[in-house]
C-alpha positions as MATLAB code, in Angstrom:
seq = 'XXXXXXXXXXXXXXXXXXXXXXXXXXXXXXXXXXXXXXXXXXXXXXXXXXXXXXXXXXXXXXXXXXXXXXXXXXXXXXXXXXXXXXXXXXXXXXXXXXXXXXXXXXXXXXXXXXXXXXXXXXXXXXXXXXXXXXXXXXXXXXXXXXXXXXXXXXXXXXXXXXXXXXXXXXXXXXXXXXXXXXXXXXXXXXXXXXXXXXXXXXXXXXXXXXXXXXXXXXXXXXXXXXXXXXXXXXXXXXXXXXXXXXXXXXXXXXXXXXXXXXXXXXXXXXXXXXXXXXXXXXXXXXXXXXXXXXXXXXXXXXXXXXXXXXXXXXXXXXXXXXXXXXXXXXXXXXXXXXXXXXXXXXXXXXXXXXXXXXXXXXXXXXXXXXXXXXXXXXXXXXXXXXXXXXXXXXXXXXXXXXXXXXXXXXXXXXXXXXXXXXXXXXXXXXXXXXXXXXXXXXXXXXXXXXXXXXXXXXXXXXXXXXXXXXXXXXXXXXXXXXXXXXXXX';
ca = [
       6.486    3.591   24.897;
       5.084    6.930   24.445;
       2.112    7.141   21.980;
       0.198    9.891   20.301;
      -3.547    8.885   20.941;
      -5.642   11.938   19.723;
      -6.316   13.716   16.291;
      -4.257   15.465   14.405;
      -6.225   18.994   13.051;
      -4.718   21.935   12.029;
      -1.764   21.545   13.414;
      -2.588   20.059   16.941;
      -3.436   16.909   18.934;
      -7.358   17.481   19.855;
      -9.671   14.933   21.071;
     -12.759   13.851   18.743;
     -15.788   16.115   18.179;
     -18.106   13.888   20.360;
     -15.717   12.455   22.632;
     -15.554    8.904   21.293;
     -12.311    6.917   21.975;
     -11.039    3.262   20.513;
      -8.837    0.634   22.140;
      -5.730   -0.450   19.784;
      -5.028   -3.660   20.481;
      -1.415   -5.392   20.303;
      -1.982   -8.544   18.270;
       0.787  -10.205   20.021;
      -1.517  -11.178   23.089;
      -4.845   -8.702   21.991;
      -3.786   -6.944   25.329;
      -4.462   -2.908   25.239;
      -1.541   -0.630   23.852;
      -4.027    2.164   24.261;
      -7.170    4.012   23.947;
      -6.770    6.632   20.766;
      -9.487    9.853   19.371;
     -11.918    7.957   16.991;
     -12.721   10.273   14.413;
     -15.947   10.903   12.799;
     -17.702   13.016   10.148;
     -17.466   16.366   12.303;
     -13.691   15.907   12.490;
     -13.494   14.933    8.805;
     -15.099   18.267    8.464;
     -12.637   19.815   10.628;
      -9.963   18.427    8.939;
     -11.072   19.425    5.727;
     -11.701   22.986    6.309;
      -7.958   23.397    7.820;
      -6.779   22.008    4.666;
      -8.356   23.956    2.191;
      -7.235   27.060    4.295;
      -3.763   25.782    4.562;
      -3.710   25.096    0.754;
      -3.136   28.184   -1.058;
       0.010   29.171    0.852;
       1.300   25.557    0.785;
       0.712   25.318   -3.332;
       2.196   29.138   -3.639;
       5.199   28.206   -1.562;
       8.743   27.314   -3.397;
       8.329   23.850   -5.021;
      12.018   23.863   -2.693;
      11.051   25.014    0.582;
       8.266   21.822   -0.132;
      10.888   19.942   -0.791;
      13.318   20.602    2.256;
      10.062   20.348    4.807;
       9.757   16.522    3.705;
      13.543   15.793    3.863;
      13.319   17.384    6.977;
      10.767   14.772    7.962;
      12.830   12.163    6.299;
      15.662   13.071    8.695;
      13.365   12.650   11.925;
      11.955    9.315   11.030;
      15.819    8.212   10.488;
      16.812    9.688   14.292;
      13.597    7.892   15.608;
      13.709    4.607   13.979;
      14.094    2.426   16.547;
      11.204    4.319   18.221;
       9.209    3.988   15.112;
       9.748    0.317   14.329;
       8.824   -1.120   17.978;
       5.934    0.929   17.585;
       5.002   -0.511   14.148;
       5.739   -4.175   15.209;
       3.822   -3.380   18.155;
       0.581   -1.840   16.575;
       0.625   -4.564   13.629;
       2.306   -7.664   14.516;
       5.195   -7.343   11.741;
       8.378   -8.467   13.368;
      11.182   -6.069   14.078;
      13.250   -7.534   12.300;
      11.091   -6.614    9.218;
      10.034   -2.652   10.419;
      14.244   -2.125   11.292;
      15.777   -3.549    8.179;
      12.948   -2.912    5.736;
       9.948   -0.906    6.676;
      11.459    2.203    8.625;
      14.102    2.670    5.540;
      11.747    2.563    2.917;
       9.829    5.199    4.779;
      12.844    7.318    5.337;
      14.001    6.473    0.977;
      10.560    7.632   -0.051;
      10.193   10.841    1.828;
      13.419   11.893    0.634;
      12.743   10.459   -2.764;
       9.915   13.077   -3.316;
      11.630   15.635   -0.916;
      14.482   16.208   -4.184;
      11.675   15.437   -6.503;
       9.446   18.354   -5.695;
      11.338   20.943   -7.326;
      11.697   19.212  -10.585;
       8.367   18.717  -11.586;
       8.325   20.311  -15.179;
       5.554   21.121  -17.456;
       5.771   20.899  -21.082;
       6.140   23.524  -24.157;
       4.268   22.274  -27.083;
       5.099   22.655  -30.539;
       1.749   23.999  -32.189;
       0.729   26.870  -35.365;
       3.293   29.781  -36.416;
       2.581   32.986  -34.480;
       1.347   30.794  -30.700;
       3.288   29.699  -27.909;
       1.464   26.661  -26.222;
       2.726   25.705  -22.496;
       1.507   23.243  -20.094;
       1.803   23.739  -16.303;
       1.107   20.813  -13.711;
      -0.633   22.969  -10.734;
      -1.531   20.734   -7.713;
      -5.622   19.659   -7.279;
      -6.341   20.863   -3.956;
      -7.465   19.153   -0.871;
      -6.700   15.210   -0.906;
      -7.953   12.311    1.140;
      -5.556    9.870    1.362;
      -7.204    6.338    3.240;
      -4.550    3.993    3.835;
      -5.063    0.071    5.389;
      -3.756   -1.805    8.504;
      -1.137   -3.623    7.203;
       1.893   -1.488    6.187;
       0.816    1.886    7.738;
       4.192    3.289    7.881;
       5.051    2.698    4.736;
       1.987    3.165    3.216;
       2.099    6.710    4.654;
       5.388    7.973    3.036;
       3.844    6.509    0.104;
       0.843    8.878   -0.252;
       1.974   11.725    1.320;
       5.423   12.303   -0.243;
       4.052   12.858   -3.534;
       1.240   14.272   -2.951;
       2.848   17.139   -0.349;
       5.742   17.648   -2.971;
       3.192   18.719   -5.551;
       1.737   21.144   -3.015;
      -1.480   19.279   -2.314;
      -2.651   19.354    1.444;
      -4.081   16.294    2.706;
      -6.737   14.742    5.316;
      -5.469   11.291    5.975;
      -7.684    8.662    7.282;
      -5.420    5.595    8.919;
      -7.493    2.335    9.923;
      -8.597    2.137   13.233;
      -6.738   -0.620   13.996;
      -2.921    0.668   13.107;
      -3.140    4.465   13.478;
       0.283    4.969   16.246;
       2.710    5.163   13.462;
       1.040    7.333   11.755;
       0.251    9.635   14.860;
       4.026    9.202   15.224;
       4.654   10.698   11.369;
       2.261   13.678   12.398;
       3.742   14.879   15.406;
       8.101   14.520   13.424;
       5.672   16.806   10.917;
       4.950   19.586   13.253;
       8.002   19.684   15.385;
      10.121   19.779   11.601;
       7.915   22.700   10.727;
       4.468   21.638    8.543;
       2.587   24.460    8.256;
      -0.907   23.804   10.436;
      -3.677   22.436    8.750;
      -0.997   20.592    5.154;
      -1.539   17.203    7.019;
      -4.425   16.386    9.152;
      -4.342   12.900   10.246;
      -7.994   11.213   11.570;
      -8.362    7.411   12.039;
     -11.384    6.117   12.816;
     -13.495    3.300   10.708;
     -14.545    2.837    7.163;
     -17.720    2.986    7.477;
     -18.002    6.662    9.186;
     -14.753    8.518    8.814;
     -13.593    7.185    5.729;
     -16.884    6.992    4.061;
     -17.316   10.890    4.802;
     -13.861   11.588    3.640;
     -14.475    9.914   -0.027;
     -17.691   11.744    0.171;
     -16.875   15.004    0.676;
     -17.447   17.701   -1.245;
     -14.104   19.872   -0.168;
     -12.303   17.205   -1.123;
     -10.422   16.715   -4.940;
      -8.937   13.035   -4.807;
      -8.866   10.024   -2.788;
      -6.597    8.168   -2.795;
      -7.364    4.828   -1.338;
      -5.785    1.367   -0.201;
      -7.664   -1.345    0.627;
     -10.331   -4.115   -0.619;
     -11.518   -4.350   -4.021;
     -15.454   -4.383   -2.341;
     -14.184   -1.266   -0.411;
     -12.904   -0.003   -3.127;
     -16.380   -0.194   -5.175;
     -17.852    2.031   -2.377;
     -15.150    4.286   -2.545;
     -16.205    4.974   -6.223;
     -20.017    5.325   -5.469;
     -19.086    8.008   -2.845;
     -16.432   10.198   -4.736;
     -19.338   10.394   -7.344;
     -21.253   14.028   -5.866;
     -18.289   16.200   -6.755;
     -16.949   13.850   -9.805;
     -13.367   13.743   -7.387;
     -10.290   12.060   -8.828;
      -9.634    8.535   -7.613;
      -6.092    6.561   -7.351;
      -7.492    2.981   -6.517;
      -4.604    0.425   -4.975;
      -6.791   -2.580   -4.557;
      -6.301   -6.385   -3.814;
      -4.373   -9.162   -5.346;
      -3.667  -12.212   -5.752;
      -0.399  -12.955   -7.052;
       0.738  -15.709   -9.462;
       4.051  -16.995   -8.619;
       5.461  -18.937  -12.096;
       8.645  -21.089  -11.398;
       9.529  -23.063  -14.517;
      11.552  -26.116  -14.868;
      14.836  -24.528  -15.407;
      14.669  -22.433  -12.790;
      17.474  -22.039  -10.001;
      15.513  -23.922   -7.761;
      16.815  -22.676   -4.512;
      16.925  -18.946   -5.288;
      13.072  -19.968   -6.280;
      12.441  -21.746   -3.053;
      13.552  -18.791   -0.970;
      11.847  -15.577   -3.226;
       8.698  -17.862   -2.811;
       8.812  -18.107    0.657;
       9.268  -14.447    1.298;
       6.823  -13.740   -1.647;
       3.734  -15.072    0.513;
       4.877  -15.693    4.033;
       6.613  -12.110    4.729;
       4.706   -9.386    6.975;
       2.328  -13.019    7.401;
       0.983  -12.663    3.589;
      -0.761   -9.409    4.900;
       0.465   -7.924    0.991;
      -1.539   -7.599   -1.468;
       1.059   -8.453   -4.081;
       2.089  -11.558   -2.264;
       2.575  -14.519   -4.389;
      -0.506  -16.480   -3.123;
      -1.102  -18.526   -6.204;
       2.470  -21.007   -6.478;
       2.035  -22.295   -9.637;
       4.818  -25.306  -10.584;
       6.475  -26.518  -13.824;
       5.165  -30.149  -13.102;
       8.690  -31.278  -13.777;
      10.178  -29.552  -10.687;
       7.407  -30.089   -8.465;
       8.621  -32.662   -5.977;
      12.066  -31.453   -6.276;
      10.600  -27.700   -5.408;
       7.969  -28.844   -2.600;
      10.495  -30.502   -0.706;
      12.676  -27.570   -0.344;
       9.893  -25.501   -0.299;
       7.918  -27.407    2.933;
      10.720  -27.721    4.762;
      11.890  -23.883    4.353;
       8.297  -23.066    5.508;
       8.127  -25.311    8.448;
      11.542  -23.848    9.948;
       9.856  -20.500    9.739;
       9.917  -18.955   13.632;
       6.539  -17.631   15.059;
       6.773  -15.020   18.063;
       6.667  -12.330   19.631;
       7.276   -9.300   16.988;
       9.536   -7.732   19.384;
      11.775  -10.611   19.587;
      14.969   -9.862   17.453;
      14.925  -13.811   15.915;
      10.648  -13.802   15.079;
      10.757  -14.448   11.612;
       6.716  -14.374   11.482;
       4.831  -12.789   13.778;
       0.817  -13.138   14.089;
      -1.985  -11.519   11.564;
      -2.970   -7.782   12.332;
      -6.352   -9.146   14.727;
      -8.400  -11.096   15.805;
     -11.378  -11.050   13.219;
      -8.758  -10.926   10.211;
      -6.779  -14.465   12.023;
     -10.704  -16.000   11.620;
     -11.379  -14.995    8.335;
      -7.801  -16.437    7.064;
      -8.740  -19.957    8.819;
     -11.700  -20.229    7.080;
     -10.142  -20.300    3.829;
      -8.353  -23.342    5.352;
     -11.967  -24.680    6.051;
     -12.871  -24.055    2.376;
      -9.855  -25.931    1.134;
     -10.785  -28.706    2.790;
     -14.544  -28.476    1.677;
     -12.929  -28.182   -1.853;
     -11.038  -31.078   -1.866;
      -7.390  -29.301   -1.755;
      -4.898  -31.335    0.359;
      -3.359  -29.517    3.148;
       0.366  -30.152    2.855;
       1.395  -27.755    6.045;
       0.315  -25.950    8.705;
      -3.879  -24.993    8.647;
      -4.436  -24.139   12.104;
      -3.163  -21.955   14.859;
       0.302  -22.972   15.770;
      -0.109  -25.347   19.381;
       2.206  -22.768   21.511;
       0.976  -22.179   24.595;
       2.546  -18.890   24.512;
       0.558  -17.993   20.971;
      -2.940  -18.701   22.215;
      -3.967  -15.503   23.042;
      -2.785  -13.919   19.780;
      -3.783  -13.499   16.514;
      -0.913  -16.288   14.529;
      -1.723  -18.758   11.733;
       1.046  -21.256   11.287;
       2.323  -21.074    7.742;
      -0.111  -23.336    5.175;
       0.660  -24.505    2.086;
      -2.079  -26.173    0.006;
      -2.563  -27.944   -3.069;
      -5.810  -27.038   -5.347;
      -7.431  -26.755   -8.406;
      -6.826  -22.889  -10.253;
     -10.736  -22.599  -10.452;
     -11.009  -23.601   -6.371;
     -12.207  -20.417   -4.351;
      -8.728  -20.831   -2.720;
      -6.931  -20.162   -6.022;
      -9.596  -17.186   -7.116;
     -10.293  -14.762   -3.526;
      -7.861  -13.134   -1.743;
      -6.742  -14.934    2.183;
      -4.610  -12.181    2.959;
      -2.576  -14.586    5.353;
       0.252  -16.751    5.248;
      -1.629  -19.145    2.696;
      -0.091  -20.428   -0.437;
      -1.969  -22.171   -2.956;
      -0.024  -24.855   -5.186;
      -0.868  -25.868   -9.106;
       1.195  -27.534  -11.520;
       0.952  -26.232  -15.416;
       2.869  -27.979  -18.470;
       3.612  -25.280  -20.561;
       4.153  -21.540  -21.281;
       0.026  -20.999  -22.918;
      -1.451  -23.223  -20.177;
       0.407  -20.778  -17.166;
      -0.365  -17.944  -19.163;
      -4.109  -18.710  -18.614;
      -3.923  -20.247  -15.380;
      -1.860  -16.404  -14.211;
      -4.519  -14.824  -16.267;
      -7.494  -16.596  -14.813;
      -8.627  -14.289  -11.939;
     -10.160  -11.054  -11.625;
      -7.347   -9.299   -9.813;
      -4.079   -7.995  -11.916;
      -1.715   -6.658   -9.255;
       1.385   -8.117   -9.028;
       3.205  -11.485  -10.507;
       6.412  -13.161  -10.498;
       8.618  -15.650  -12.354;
      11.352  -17.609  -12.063;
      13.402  -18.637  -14.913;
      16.837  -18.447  -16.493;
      15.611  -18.158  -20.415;
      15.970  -14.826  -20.994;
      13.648  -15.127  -23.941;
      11.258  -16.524  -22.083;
      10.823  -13.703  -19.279;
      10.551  -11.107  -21.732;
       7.515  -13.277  -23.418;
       6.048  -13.798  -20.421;
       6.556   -9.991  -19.365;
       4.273   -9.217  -22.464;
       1.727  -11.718  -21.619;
       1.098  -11.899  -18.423;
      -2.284   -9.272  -17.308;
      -0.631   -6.871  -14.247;
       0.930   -3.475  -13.252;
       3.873   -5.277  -11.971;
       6.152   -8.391  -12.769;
       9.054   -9.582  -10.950;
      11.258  -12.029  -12.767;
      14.071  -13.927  -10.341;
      13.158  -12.126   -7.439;
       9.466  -11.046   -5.542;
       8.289   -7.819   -3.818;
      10.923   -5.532   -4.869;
      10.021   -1.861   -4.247;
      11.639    1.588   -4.313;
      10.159    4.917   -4.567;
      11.032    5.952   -8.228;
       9.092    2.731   -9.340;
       5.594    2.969  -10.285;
       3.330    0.905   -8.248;
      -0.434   -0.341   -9.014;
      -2.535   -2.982  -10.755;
      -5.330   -3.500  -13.582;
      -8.559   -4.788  -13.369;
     -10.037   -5.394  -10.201;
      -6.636   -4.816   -8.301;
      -7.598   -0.241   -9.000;
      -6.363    1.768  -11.208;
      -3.645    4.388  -10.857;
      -0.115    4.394   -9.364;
       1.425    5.215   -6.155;
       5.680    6.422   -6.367;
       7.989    7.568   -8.858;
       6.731   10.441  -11.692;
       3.691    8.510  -12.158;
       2.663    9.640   -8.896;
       3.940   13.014   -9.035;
       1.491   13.657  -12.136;
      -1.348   12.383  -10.460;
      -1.667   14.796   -7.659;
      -1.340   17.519  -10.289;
      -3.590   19.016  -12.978;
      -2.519   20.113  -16.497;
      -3.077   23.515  -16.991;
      -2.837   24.454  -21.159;
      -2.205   28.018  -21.684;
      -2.005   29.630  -24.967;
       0.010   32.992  -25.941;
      -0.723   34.564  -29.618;
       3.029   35.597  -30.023;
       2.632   37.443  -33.220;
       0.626   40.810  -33.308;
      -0.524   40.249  -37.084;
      -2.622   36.845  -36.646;
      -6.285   38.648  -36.200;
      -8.574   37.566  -33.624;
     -11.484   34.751  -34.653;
     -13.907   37.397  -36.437;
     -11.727   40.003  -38.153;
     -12.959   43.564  -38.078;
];
């Protein structure tokens, strides 16, 4: 498999400042895929400075010609997508069956999404005094840092770089130092389509150095960051020195409502995929299962059984339905949540441990676990990011409400009933940017897509997004030669 393993700067593949390399591990077996560039705050300069050169003819070329670059691109990805899922299930651990039917499309749908958007970003006339013509423009802000996590890099990508290139924005992205080959991937189907050098610069490396000078920088107009809501704190403190814009997509932790008149099996399945798809590496997976307690034997049964049946593997194998967490240190930290469940008293109804395949030893897989808790337990509160469901029983529309309500996150929820009155009261009362009702997880690029409270603040996609990488501009025209100036003469 051929891999891009240095920097991306100005246009060109160049090796770090100082040297410094990092191994990418596959978290199949934690074998070596590669050694890749590590970026650190001298490339981050580098990076910058290309961008802000490359930036006034990007934002003074043809909204269009924008437009037709990143369709372009969308085109490429499509021709290479076999290439570019086996490397994403390679680099992360998703299974291909996940990066061919969903991840590599989306990718391709988004590009092309903002590709015909870029041209029809309008600004606004508005209606003010006799004898002045008030107009608004959207201009783009400048230079943007775009940080973007390990577990849907791909898609992630297409998410903050379509809009943000459409708007004419040019953009230093930082990709986690443990995913970065897709992204390398995106860069070099960038060039060869015709990016002008130095409108995406692409430098992974770690949080704590690249991406902490990125956020920091002073060429630099926005961040936009995915991640942690404790990474995202730091993020704040460090945009701070040049008062930068900030589009926060934080963490999560999903309530998943299914009420006792529910279709039951549609329920079952949406669940299932709502915590245990791309291993609950989401952070709008529905972590938090909370059960009419009328249904809740009848659901559990279906539910345990659909979850057991789930098939760990190899990503690369065509019938892996899960395949293992994104490394080693992230596999530990989502086993000791099953530690803490125990400590708290929560009964362990499946899985818990590292599945007892031989052939899964060396990599980083958690067999899926379902547990039952308390909404106050840690388990039920703090985001596992893992293939861990919690499950709690409510009674009654006011007593979910709370229970959904009752952490500090606000990302995404979903709920599962067949009373249409219902869904639209719960819709209104129910604290998050997004709620899915019958179904889980649904995306598409025209779709705004964020959280409240401590899940960030701002959206990525659709014209939300669009506006965001863009400042109003309010320009005022006295139309009518007889209005005298401020202080007549």
């Amino acid at each position: 498999m051929d891999i891009q393993t240095k920097l991306f700067i100005d246009g060109e593949f160049v090796d770090a400042a100082d040297g410094a390399t990092m191994e990418v591990l596959n978290p199949h077996d934690n074998s070596v895929i590669g050694e890749v560039a590590e970026g650190g705050e001298a490339d981050i300069d580098a990076a910058v400075d290309a961008a802000t050169r490359a930036f006034p003819a990007w934002r003074d070329m043809a909204a269009a010609g924008r437009g037709n670059l990143l369709l372009k691109l969308a085109d490429a990805i499509e021709r290479a997508g076999d290439e570019m899922a086996r490397l994403e299930s390679t680099d992360t651990g998703h299974p291909m069956r996940d990066t061919t039917r969903l991840d590599v499309p989306r990718t391709v749908g988004c590009y092309r999404y903002f590709g015909g958007m870029a041209d029809k970003l309008q600004g606004d006339v508005i209606p003010v005094e006799e004898g002045f013509l008030n107009y608004v423009l959207r201009e783009p802000i400048g230079v943007v840092g775009q940080i973007v996590p390990w577990n849907f890099p791909l898609m992630f990508t297409s998410w903050k770089l379509g809009p943000a290139l459409a708007a004419g924005n040019t953009v230093v992205m930082k990709q986690s130092e443990l995913t970065p080959l897709s992204t390398l991937k995106i860069a070099e189907l960038a060039r060869d389509v015709g990016f002008p050098p130095g409108v995406l610069n692409v430098v992974q490396g770690y949080g704590a150095r690249a991406g902490q000078h990125l956020a920091a920088h002073p060429g630099v107009h926005k961040i936009s960051f995915t991640g942690s809501t404790v990474t995202g704190r730091k993020v704040i403190e460090a945009s701070a020195g040049n008062l930068k814009r900030l589009q926060l997509e934080l963490g999560g932790k999903g309530a998943n409502i299914v009420f006792d008149d529910a279709n039951i099996p549609a329920a079952i399945g949406g669940s299932a995929f709502a915590i245990f798809h791309n291993q609950g590496q989401a952070c709008i997976a529905g972590s938090r299962l909370l059960l009419h307690e009328k249904i809740k034997d009848q659901f559990l049964d279906g539910f345990l059984k659909l979850a057991a049946s789930i098939k760990l593997g190899n990503p690369l194998d065509g019938d892996t339905e899960m395949g293992p967490l994104t490394s080693t240190l992230h596999r530990d930290r989502v086993l000791s949540y099953c530690d803490i469940a125990r400590q708290e008293g929560a009964e362990i109804l499946l899985g818990g441990k590292a599945p007892d395949d031989p052939a899964l030893q060396a990599g980083c897989y958690v067999q899926p676990t379902v547990v039952t808790a308390q909404p106050q337990d840690r388990v039920c509160q703090e985001e596992v990011f893992g293939p861990f469901v919690s499950v709690s029983t409510f009674r009654d529309e006011d007593e979910v409400v709370e229970i959904a309500n009752g952490t500090s996150y606000g990302l995404g929820a979903g709920l599962w009933t067949q009373n249409l009155q219902r869904a639209h009261r719960m819709a209104g009362r129910i604290v998050t940017g997004m709620l899915w009702i019958n179904c889980y997880k649904r995306v598409n690029p025209g779709s705004p897509f964020g959280g409240v409270a401590g899940s960030g603040y701002g959206r990525e996609m659709g014209f939300e997004a669009m506006r965001a990488y863009t400042e109003p501009k309010s320009v005022w025209i006295n139309v009518d030669a007889k209005i005298p100036p401020f202080y007549p003469r």
